[in-house]
VOMAR-559751 format. One record per residue (C-alpha): x, y, z; residue in one letter; residue number from 1. Coordinates in pm, 1 decimal. Layout:
// VOMAR-559751
[r [X Y Z] 'a' NUM]
...
***
This chain:
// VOMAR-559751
[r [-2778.4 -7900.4 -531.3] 'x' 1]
[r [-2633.4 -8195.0 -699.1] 'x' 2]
[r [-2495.6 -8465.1 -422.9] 'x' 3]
[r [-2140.1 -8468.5 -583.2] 'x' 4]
[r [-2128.0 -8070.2 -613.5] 'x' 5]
[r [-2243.7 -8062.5 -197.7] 'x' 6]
[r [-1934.0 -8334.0 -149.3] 'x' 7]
[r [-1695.2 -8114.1 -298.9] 'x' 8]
[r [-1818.7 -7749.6 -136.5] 'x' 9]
[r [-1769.6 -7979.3 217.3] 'x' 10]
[r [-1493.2 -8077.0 154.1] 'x' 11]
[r [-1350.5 -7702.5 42.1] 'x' 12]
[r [-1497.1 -7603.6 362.5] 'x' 13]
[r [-1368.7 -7871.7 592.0] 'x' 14]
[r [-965.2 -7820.0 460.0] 'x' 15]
[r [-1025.7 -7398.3 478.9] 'x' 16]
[r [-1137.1 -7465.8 860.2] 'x' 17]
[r [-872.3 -7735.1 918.5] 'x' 18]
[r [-631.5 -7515.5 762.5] 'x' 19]
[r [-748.5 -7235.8 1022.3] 'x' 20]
[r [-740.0 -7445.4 1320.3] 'x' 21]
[r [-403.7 -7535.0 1279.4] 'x' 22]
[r [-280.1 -7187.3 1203.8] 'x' 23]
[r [-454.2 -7100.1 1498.8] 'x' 24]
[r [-329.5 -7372.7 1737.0] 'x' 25]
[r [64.6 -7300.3 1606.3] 'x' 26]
[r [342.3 -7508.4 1452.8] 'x' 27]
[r [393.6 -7726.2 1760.8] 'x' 28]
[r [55.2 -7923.7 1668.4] 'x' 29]
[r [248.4 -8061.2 1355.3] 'x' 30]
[r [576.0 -8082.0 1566.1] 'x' 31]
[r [634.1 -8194.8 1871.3] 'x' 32]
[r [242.7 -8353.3 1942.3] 'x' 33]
[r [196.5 -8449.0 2283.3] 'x' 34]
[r [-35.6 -8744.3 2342.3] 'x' 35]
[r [-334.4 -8500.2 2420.0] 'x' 36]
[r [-291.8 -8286.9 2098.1] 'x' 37]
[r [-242.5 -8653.2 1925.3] 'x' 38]
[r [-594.9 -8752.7 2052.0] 'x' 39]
[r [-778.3 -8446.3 1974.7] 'x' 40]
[r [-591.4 -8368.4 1629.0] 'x' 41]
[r [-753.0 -8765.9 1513.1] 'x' 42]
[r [-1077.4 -8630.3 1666.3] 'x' 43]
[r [-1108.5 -8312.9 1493.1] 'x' 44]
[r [-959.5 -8502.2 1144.4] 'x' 45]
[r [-1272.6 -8764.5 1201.4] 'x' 46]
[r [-1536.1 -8464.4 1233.3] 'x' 47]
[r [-1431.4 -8304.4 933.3] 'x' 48]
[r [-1425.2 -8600.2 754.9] 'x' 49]
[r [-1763.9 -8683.2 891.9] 'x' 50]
[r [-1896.1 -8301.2 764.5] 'x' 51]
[r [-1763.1 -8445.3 404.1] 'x' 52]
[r [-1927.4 -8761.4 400.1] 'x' 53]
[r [-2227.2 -8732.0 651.2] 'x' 54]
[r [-2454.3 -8538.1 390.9] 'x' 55]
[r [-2731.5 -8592.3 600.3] 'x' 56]
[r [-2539.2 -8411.1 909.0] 'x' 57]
[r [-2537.9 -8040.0 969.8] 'x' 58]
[r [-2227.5 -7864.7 858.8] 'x' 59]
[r [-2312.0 -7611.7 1130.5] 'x' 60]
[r [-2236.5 -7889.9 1433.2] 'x' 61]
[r [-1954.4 -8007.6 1241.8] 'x' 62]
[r [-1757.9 -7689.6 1253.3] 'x' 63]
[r [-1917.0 -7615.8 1597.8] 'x' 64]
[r [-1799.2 -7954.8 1723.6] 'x' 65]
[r [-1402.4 -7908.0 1555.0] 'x' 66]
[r [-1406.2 -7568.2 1712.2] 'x' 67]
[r [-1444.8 -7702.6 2060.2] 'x' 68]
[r [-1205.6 -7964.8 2010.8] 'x' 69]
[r [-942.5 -7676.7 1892.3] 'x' 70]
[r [-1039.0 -7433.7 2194.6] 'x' 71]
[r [-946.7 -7710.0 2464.3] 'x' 72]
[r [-598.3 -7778.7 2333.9] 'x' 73]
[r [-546.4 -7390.7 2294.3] 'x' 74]
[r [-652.5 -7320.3 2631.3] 'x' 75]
[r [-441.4 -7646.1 2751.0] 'x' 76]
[r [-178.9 -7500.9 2633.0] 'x' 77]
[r [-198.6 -7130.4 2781.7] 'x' 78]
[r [-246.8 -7274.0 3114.7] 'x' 79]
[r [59.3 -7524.0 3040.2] 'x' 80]
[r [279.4 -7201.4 3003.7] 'x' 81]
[r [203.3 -7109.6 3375.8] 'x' 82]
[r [180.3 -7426.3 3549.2] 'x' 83]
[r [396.6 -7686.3 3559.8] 'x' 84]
[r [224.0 -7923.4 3752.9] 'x' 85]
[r [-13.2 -7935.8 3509.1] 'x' 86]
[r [186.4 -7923.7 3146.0] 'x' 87]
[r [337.0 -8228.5 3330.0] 'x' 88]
[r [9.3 -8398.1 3337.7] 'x' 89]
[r [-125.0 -8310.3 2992.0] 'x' 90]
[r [209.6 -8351.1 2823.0] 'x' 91]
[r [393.0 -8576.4 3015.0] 'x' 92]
[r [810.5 -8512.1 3109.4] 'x' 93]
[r [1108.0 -8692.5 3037.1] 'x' 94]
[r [1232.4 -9066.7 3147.7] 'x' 95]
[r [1518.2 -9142.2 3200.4] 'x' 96]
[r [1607.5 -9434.1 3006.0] 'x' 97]
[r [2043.8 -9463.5 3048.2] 'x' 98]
[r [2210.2 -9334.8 3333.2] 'x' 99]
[r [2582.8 -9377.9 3374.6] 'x' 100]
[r [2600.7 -9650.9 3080.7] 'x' 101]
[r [2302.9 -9860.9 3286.0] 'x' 102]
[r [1988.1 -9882.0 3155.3] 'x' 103]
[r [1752.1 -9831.5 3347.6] 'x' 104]
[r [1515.2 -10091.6 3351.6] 'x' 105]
[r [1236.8 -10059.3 3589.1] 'x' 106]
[r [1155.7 -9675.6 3354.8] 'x' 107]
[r [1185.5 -9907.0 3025.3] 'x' 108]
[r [858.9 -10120.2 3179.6] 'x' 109]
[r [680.6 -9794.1 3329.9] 'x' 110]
[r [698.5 -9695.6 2939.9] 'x' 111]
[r [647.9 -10028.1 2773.2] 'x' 112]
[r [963.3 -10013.2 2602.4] 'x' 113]
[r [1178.7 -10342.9 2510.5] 'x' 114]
[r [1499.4 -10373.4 2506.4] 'x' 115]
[r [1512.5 -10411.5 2121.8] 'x' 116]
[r [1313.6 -10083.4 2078.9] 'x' 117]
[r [1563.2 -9900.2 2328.2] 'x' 118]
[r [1879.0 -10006.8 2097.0] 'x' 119]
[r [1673.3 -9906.9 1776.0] 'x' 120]
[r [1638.4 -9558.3 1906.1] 'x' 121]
[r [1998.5 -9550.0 1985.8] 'x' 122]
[r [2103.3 -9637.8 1657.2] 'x' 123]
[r [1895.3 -9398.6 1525.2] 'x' 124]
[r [2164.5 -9161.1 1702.6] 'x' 125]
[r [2481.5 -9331.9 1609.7] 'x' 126]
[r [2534.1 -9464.1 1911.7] 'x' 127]
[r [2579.2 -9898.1 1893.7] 'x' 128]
[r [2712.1 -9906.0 2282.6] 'x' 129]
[r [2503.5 -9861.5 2565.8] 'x' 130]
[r [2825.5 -9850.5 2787.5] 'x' 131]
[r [2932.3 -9497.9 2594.7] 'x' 132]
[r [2599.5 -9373.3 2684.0] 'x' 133]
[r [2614.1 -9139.6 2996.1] 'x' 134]
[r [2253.9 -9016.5 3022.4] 'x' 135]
[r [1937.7 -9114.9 2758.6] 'x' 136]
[r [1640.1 -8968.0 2799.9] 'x' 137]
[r [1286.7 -9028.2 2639.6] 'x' 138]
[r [1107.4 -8704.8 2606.6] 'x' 139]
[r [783.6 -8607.5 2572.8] 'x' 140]
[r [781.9 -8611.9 2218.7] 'x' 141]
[r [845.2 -9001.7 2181.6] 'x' 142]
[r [1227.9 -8883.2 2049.1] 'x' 143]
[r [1547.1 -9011.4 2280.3] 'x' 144]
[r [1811.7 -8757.6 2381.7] 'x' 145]
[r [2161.1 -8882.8 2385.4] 'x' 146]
[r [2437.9 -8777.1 2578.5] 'x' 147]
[r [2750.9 -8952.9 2485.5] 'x' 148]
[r [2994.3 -9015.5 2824.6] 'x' 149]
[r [3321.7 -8775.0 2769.4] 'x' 150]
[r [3580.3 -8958.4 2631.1] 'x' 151]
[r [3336.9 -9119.5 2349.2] 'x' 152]
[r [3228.9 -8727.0 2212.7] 'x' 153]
[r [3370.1 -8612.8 1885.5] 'x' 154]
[r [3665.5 -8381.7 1943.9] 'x' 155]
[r [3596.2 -7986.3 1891.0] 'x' 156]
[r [3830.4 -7704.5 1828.9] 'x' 157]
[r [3753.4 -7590.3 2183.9] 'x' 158]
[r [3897.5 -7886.0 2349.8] 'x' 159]
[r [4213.8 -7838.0 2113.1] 'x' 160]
[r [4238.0 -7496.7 2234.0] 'x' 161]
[r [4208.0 -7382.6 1881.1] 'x' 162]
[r [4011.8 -7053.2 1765.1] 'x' 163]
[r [3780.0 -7066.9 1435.7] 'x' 164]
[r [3641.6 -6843.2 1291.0] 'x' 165]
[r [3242.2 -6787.5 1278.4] 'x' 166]
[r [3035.0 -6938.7 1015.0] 'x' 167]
[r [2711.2 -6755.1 906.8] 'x' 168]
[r [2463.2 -6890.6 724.7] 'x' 169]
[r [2468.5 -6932.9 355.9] 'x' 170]
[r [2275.6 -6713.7 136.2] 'x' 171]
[r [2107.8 -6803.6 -143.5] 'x' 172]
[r [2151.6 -6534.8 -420.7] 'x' 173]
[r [2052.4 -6794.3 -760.6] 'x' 174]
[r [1766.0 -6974.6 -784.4] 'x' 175]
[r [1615.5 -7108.9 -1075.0] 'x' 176]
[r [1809.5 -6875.9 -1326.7] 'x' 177]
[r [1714.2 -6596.1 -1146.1] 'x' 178]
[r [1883.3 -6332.0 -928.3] 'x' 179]
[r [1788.7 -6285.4 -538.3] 'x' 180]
[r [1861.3 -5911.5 -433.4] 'x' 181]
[r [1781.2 -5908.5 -90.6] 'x' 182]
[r [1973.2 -6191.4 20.7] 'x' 183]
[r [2278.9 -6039.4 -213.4] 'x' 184]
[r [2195.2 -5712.2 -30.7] 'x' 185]
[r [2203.5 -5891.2 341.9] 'x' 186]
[r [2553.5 -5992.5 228.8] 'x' 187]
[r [2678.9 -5670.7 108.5] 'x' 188]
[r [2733.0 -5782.1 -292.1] 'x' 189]
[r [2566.0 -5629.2 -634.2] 'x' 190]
[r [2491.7 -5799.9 -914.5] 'x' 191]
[r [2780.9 -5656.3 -1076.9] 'x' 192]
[r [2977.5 -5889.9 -824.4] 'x' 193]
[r [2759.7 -6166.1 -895.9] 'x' 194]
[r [2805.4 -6196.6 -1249.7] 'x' 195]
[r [3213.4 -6149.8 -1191.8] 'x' 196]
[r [3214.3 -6447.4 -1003.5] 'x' 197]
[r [2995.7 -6638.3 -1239.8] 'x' 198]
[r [3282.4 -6517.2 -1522.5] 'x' 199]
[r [3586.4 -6659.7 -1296.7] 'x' 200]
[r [3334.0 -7012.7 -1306.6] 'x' 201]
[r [3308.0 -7000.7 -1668.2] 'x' 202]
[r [2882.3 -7044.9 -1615.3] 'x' 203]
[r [2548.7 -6777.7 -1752.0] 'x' 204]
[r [2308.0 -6692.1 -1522.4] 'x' 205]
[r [2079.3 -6876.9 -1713.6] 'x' 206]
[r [2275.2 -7208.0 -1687.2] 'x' 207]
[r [2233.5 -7187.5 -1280.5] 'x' 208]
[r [1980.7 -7381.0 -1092.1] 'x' 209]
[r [2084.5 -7241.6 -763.9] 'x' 210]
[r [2371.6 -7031.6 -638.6] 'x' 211]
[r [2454.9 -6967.1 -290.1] 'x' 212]
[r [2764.5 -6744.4 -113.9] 'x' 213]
[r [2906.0 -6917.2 181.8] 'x' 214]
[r [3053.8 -6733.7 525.6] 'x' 215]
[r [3378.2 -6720.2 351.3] 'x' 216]
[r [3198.5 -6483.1 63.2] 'x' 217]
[r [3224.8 -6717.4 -217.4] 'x' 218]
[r [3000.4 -6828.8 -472.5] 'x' 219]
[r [2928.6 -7217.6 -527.7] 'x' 220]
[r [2645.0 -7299.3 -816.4] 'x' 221]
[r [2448.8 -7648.8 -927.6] 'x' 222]
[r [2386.9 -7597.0 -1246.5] 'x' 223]
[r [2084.2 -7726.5 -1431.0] 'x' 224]
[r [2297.2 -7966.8 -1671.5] 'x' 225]
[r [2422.0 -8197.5 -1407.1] 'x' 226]
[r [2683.3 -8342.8 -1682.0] 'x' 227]
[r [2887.3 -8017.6 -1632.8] 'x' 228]
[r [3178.2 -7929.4 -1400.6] 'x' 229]
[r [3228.3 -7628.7 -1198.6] 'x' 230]
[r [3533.6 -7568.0 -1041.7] 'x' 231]
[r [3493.8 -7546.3 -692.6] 'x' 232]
[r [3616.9 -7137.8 -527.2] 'x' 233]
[r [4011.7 -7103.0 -559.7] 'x' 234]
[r [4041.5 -6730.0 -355.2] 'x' 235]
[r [4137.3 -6873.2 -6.3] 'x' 236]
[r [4376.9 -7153.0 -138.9] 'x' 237]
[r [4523.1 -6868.8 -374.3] 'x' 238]
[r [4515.8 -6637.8 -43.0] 'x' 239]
[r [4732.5 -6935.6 141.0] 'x' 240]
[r [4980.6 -6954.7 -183.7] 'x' 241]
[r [5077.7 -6609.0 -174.4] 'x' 242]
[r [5098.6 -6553.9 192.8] 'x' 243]
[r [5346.5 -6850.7 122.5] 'x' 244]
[r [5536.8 -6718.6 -112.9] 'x' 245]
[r [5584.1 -6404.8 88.1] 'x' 246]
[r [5737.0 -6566.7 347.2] 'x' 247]
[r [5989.7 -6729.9 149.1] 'x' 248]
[r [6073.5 -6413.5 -18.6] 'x' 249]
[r [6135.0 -6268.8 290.3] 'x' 250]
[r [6341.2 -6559.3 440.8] 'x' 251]
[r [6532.1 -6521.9 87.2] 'x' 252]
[r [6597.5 -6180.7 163.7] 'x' 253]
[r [6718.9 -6222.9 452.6] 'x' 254]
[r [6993.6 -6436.1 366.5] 'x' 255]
[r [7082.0 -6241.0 39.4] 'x' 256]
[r [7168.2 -5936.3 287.3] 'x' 257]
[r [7475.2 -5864.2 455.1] 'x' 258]
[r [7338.6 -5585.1 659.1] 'x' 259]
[r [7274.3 -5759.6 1008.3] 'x' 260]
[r [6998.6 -5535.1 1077.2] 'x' 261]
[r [6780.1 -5551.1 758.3] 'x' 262]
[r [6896.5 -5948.1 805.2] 'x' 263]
[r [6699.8 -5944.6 1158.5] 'x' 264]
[r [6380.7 -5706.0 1031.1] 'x' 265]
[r [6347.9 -5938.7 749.3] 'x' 266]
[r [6363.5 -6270.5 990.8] 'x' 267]
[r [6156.6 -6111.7 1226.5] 'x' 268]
[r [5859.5 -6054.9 951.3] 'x' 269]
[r [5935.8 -6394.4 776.9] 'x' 270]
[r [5823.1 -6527.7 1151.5] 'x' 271]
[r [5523.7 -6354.7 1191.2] 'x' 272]
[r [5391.7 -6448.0 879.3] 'x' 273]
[r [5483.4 -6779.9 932.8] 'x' 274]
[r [5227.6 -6743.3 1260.5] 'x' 275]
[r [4971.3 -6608.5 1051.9] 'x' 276]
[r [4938.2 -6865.9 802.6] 'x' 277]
[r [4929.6 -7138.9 1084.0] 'x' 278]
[r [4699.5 -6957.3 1234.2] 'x' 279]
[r [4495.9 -6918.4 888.9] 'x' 280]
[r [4564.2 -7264.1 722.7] 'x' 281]
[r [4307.8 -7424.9 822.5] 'x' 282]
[r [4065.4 -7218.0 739.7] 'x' 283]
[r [4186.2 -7120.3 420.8] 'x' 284]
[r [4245.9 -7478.3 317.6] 'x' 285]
[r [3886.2 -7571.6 429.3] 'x' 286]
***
């Protein structure tokens, strides 16, 4: 066999049986790597490359040798599940780097971290102030979790005492020209709805690059000519206008009539409407 044709055969080989080891040893290999599954990944990455190269080598060792290498982390990890003591020693636990808006120090030198490096990480999160910083902590993983002290997190409907609604994920029902059924299906739409909405856009099938329906049920498209408009979905602010209207009708009513009693049903409604789209306004305007 030609040397260049046995180069290219190993290498075939050593990315099908890379390919399998990693399918084998799961996603978190590529993920979240500890520092064991960091050292035997490079190791198993230098054999194969080795079996490529190393024509004089046996490619029998060389997949015998990455196989042990991928059994040790697999079996590291199935004994990590049930004991802690030891998934603490292979992977390692989190330090606490911020505690109360003080660093501490003392776990910055245990994990040769400068100052500069701590206030890069920080950053990375949006955070500039180690004072608004109530607890930091390195994990594992070499990533920082941030916990920002009360008074310096973002405000949420919940501390408002205000009630949204859910928000489900959007589906993606165009892509590349072409119709998805089953996520139009998941949603509970045809295509006859599909192409309605595409009318009330003024746009073709054909002209969409990719066309998704948000939580609200409405269709929002990027077309393939980026030079074109689309106007953006009008049903909700439409919804708001005529609940509007309604209520003005009715408080219009109700001062056209000199019946006292149709005067106070038609007040009464005007009211609760006027809860309902305070209630809704927000949501409808978003």
């Amino acid at each position: 066999m030609p040397e260049w044709l046995e180069v290219v055969s190993r290498g075939l080989l050593a990315l099908l049986v890379l390919f399998l080891i990693t399918k084998w040893l799961g996603k978190k290999q590529i993920s979240q790597i500890s520092f064991f599954e960091y050292v035997t990944g490079i190791t198993i990455g230098n054999i194969g490359a080795e079996m490529v190269t190393g024509l004089d080598k046996s490619i029998v060792n060389a997949v015998l040798g990455m196989g042990i290498f991928a059994a040790v982390p697999y079996l590291a990890g199935s004994l990590s599940l049930k004991n802690k003591t030891f998934r603490d020693f292979v992977e390692g636990h989190g330090v606490v780097f911020i505690k109360g808006g003080k660093i501490m120090e003392d776990n910055l030198k245990k994990e040769r971290y400068t100052t500069d490096e701590l206030l890069e990480l920080l950053r990375q999160k949006d955070v500039f102030q180690v004072s608004e910083v109530e607890f930091a902590v390195l994990e594992s993983t070499g990533n920082l979790s941030v916990l920002l002290k009360k008074e310096n997190q973002p405000l949420t409907p919940k501390d408002l005492n205000l009630t949204v609604a859910s928000v489900k994920e959007p589906q993606t029902v165009i892509m590349d020209g072409n119709i998805l059924d089953d996520p139009l299906a998941t949603i509970g739409r045809s295509r006859g709805w599909l192409h309605t909405e595409l009318d009330k856009l003024g746009v073709t099938i054909e002209n969409v690059f990719l066309g998704q329906v948000n939580s609200y049920g409405e269709l929002t498209v990027d077309l393939f000519d980026d030079k074109l408009q689309v106007p953006s979905p009008q049903d909700r602010l439409l919804l708001l206008a005529t609940m509007k209207k309604c209520q003005a009708d009715l408080e219009s009513f109700a001062l056209a009539t000199e019946s006292i009693e149709t005067r106070e049903m038609y007040s009464k409604n005007s009211e609760k409407l006027q809860e309902a789209i305070d209630k809704l306004a927000s949501i409808l305007k978003g």
